[in-house]
C-alpha positions in Angstrom: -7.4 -6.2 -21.8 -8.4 -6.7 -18.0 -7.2 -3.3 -16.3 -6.8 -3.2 -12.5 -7.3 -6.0 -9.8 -4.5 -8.4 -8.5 -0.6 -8.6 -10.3 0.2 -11.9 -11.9 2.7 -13.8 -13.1 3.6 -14.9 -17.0 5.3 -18.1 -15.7 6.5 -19.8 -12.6 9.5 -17.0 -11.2 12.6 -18.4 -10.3 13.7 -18.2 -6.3 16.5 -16.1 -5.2 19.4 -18.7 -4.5 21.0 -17.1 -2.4 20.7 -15.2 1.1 17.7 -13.2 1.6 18.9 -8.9 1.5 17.4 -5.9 1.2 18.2 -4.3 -1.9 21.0 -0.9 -2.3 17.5 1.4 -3.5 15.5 0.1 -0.4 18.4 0.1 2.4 17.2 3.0 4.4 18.4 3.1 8.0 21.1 1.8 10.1 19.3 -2.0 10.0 16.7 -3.3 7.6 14.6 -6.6 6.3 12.6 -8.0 3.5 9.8 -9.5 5.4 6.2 -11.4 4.2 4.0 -8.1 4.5 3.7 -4.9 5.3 1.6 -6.0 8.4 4.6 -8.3 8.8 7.1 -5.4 8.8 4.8 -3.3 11.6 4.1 -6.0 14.0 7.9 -6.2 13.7 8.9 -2.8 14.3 6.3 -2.4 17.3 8.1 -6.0 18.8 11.8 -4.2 18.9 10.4 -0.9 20.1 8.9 -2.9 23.5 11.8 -4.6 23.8 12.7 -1.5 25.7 9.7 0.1 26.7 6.0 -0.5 27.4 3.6 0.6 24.5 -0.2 1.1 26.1 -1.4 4.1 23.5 -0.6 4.2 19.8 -1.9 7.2 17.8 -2.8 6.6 14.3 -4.7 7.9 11.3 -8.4 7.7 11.1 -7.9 6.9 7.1 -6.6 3.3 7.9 -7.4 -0.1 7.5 -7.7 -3.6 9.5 -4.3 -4.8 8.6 -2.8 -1.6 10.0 -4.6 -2.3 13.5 -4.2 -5.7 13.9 -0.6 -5.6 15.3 -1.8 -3.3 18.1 -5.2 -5.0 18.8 -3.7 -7.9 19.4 -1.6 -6.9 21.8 -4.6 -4.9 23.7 -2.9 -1.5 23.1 -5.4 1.5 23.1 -5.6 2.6 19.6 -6.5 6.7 19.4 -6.9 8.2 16.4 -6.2 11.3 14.1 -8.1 12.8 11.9 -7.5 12.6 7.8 -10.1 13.7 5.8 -10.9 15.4 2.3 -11.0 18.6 2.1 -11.0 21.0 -0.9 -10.0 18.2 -3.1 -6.6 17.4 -0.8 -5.8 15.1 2.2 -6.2 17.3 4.8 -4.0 15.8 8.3 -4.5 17.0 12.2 -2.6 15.6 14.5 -2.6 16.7 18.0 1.2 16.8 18.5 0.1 17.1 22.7 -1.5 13.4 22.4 -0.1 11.2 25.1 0.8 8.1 23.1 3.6 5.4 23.1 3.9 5.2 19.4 3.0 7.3 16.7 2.1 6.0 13.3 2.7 8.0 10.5 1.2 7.8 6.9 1.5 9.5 3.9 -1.4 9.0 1.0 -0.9 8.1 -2.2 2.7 9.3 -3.0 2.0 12.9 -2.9 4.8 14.3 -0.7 5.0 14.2 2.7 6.3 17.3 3.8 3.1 18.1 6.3 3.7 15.0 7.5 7.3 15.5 8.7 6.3 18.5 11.2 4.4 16.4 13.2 7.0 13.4 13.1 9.5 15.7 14.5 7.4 16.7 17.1 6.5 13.8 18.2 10.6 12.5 18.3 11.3 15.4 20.1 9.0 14.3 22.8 10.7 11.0 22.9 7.9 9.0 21.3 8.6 6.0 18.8 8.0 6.9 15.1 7.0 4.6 13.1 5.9 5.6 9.5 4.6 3.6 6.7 5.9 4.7 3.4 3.7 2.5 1.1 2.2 5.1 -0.6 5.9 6.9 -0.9 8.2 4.3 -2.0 9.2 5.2 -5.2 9.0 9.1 -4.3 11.9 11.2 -4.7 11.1 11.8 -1.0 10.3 8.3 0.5 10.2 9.3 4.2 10.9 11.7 7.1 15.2 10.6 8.7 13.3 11.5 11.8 11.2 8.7 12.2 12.6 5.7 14.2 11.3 2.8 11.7 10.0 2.6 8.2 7.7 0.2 7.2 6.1 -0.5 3.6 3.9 -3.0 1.8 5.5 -4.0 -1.6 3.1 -6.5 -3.4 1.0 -2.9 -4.2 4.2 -2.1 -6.5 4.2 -5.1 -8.8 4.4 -8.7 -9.3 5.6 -10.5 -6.1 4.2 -13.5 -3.5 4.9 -11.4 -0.7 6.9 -8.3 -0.1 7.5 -6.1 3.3 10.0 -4.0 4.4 11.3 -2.7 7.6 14.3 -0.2 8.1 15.2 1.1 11.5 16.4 4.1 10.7 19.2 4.4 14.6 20.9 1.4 15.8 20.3 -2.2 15.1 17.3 -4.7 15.7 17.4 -6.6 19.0 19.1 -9.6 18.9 15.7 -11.1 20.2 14.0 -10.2 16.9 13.9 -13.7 14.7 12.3 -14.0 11.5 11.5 -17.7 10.2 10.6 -18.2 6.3 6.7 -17.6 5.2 3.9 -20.6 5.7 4.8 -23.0 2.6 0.8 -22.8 2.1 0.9 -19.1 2.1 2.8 -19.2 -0.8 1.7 -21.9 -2.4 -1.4 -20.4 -2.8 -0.7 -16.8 -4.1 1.9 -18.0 -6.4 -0.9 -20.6 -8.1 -2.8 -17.6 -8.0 -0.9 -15.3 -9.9 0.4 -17.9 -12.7 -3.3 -18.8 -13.2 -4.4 -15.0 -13.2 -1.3 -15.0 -16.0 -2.7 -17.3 -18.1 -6.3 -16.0 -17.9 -4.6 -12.7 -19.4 -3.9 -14.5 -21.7 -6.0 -16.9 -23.3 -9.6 -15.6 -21.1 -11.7 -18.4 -19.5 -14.5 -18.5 -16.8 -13.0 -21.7 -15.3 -9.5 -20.0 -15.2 -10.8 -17.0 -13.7 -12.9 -18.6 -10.9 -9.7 -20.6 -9.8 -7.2 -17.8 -9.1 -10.0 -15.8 -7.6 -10.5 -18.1 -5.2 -7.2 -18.8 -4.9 -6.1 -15.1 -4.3 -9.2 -15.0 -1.8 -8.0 -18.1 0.2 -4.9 -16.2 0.6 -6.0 -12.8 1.8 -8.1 -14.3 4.3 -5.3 -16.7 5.7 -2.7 -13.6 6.3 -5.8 -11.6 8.4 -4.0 -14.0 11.2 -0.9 -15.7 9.7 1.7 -12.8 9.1 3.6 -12.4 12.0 7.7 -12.9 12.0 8.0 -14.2 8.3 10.9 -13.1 5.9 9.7 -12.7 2.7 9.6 -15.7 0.5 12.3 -16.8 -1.9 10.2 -16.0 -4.6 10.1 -12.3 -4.1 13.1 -12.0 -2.6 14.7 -12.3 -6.1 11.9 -10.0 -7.9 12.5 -7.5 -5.8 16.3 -7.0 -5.7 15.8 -6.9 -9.4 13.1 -4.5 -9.9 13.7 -1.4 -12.3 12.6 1.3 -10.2 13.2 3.7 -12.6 10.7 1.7 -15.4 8.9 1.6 -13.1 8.9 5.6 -12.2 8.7 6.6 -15.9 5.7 3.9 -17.1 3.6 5.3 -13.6 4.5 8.9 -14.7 3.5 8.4 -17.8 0.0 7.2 -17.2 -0.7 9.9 -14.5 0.1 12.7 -16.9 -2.8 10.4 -19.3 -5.3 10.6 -16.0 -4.8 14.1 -15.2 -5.4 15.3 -18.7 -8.5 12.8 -19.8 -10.1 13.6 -16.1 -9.2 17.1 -15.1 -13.1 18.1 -16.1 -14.9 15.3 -15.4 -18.4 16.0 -14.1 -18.7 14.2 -10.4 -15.5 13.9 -10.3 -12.7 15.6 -8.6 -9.2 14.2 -8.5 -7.4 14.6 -5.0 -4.0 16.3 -4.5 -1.6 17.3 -6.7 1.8 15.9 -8.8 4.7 17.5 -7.7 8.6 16.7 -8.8 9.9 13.7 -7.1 6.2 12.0 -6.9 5.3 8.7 -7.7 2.0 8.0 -6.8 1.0 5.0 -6.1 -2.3 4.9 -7.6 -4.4 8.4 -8.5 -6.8 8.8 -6.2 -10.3 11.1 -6.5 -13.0 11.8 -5.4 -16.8 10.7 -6.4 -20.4 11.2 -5.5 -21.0 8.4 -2.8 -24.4 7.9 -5.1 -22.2 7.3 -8.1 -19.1 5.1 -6.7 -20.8 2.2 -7.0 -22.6 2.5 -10.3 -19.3 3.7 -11.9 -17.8 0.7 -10.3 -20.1 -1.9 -11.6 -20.2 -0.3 -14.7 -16.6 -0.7 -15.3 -16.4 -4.7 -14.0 -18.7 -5.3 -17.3 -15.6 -3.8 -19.1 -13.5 -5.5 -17.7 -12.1 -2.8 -15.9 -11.5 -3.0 -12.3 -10.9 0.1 -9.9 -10.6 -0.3 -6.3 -11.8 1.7 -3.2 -8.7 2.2 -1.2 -9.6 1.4 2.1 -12.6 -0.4 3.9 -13.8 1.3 7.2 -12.4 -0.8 9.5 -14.4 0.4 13.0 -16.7 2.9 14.0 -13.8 5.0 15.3 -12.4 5.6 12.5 -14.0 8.6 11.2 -13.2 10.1 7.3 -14.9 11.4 4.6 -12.7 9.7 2.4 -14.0 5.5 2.3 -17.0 6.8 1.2 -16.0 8.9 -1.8 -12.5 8.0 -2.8 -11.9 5.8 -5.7 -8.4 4.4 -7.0 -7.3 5.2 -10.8 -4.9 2.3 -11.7 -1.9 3.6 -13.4 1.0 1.2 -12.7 3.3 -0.4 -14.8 1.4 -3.1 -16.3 -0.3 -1.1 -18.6 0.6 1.5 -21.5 -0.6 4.8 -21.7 -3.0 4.1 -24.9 -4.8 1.4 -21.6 -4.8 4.0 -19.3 -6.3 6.5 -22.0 -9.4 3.8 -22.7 -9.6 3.3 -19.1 -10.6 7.0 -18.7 -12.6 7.2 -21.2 -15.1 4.9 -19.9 -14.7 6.8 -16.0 -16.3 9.7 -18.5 -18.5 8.1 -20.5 -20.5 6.8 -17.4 -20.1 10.2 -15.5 -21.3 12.2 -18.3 -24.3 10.4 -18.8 -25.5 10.9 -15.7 
């Protein structure tokens, strides 16, 4: 069985039918939307904030990637940066709570608390700066974000099975009345959702042909939304998937398979798993560490099984600066798989790793 790589779809989902709301477990805030993307949801949160103010600086992690940045660059505001690195096996944060900036973004890594986080959200409200913190990583934590931050923003279609998939809570008072939202590109979705229903029937009955369609259909698609995201709901498709999404199956199954990671990899040679479970987490994926040397042997080595684990994050400029695109390396342990998958899955990380 294929491990890792894009969600799919068994068959053709059925739209929601009726009007597009953000479900009871996601309703954060005193106002909040299902948009398109998580990009969606941040270029949406940094239109209402200059509704009422001029933005110029935004401060954000160095740990990052182009999507994050986009909304900023292209409105020409200065991006300064943070620094997040790896250190002593955990995601090691400085912020410089004296930085002048308009907004600060805030991000938590890979569902593994956020309570350092929080101090420096708090300093920075205190100071009258907009908050906005993207609780990707978080969402299905027992503690999904700081109540001091001014907006929430997350990317769902990292979760599970679903076209598209944003949301946005403002967290004091309402959206401007300015802020309009039409429904995604019909070729957007046209193309993921071929995507994933061909992806579906590759897992099940395997064929080159098959595979080369939905992977260039899934490509066609993730270049497109580089540009094409901006003021998009989410589509009707996912709209309904998500209000009907088990979070706690969802909890339990991820649970489940970390416990499998952290038990097959806690001794791995050239391998060191970053942070630690605590209760209330749900990570997101399991992240570690690895040789840069080795990353990409490993890697390749595991595509021949058909075993796909991805790198987190790309380096998206020179400026941002972290020890962690080069070494960190995402263990899939989502929903979509049992733990008897996940147990295989490290077995391979070790067979490759001890041989060296």
């Amino acid at each position: 069985m294929e491990i890792g790589s894009e969600f799919w779809f068994d068959k053709i989902p059925v739209k929601e039918d009726k009007e597009i709301k953000v479900p009871d477990f996601f309703s954060f805030g005193e106002d909040n939307r299902l948009l398109f993307l998580g990009r969606t949801a941040l270029d949406a949160a940094l239109a209402d904030i200059m509704k009422n103010r001029t933005v110029r600086v935004v401060y954000c992690p160095s740990y990052c990637c182009q999507s994050m940045l986009e909304p900023f660059i292209s409105r020409n505001i200065k991006i300064r940066y943070y620094s997040v690195n790896l250190k002593n096996n955990k995601i090691s944060i400085n912020v410089d709570t004296r930085m002048g900036c308009d907004v600060f973004l805030a991000v938590n890594y890979f569902g593994f608390g956020c309570s350092e986080m929080t101090s420096y959200i708090e300093a920075f409200r205190r100071r009258g700066t907009a908050v906005i913190e993207d609780i990707t990583h978080n969402l299905l934590s027992t503690k999904a974000y700081c109540k001091d931050s001014d907006y929430l923003i997350a990317g769902l279609r990292k979760w599970g099975s679903m076209v598209g998939g944003g949301l946005l809570c403002k967290m004091h008072g309402k959206f401007s009345e300015d802020l309009k939202f039409v429904p995604p590109d019909v070729s957007l979705v046209r193309t993921r959702l071929s995507a994933m229903v061909a992806k579906g029937h590759y897992m099940r009955n395997p064929s080159s042909k098959v595979k080369s369609f939905y992977t260039s259909q899934y490509w066609h698609f993730n270049s497109a939304i580089i540009k094409n995201y901006a003021n998009y709901t989410t589509d009707l498709y996912s709209a309904r998937i998500i209000n009907n999404m088990n979070i706690e199956l969802m909890r339990s199954r991820r649970l489940s398979n970390v416990k499998v990671l952290y038990s097959e990899l806690s001794d791995t040679a050239h391998l060191k798993l970053i942070g630690s479970l605590s209760e209330g987490d749900c990570p997101l994926y399991v992240p570690v560490s690895v040789d840069p040397e080795l990353r990409t042997g490993l890697r390749e080595s595991l595509k021949g099984q058909e075993i796909f684990l991805p790198i987190h994050w790309d380096k998206p400029n020179e400026e941002c600066v972290s020890n962690l695109y080069d070494t960190e390396l995402s263990l899939v342990c989502d929903q979509r798989y049992e733990p008897v998958h996940i147990r295989n899955m490290a077995y391979a990380v070790k067979k490759y790793l001890n041989s060296i």
